[in-house]
N, C-alpha and C positions, 0 to 999 in steps of 0.2 A: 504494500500500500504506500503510494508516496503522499508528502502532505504538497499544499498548496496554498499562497496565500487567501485570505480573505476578501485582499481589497482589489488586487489585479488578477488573481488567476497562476499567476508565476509557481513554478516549482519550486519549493525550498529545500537548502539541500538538508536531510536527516539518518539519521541512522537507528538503529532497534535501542530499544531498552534493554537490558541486561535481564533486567528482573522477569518484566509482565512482558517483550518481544513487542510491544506497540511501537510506530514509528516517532521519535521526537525532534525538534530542529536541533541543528549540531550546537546552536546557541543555548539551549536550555539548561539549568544547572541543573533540573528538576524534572524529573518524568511527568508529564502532564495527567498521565493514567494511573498511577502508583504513585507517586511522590518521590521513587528512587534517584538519591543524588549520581547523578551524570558525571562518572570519573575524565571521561574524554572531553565534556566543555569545559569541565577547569581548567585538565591542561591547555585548552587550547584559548582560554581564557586569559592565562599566566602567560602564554610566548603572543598574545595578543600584546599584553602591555608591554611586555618587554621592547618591543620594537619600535625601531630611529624612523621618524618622519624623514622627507626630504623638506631642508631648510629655505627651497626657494618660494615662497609664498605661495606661488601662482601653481603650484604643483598639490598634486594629490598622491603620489608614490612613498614609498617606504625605499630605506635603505635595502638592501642587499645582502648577501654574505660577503660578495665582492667589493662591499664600500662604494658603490654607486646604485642611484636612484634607479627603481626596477621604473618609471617611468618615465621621465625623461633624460636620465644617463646620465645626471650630472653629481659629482662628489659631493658631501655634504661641507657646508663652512664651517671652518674650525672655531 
């Protein structure tokens, strides 16, 4: 079963619950049908925060592992 948004239609991406096997957003801490805490959105919670914006304003991209902006290529300023 995949889920889908409410307001447009769009697929969201999700994966099973561990516990009760219902589909949840990968965003979720929370099982929405059981309540079991979601070990995979924290992590992915935790290396959410962790990550370098790109320092040019006008930019939406993140650093890299390379140290360059995954969107518009440029280094970040020191």
């Amino acid at each position: 079963m995949e889920l889908t948004c409410d307001e447009c239609g769009a697929e969201l991406l999700s994966d099973n619950c561990e516990s009760c096997k219902n589909p949840v957003p990968l965003w979720a801490k929370f099982c929405p049908h059981c309540g079991q805490k979601m070990a995979k959105a924290r992590a992915k919670s935790e290396a959410k925060a962790k990550r370098r914006l790109c320092s040019d304003e006008s930019c939406i991209g993140i650093i890299g592992p390379d140290g360059v902006c995954t969107d518009c290529g440029k280094r970040p300023l020191s």
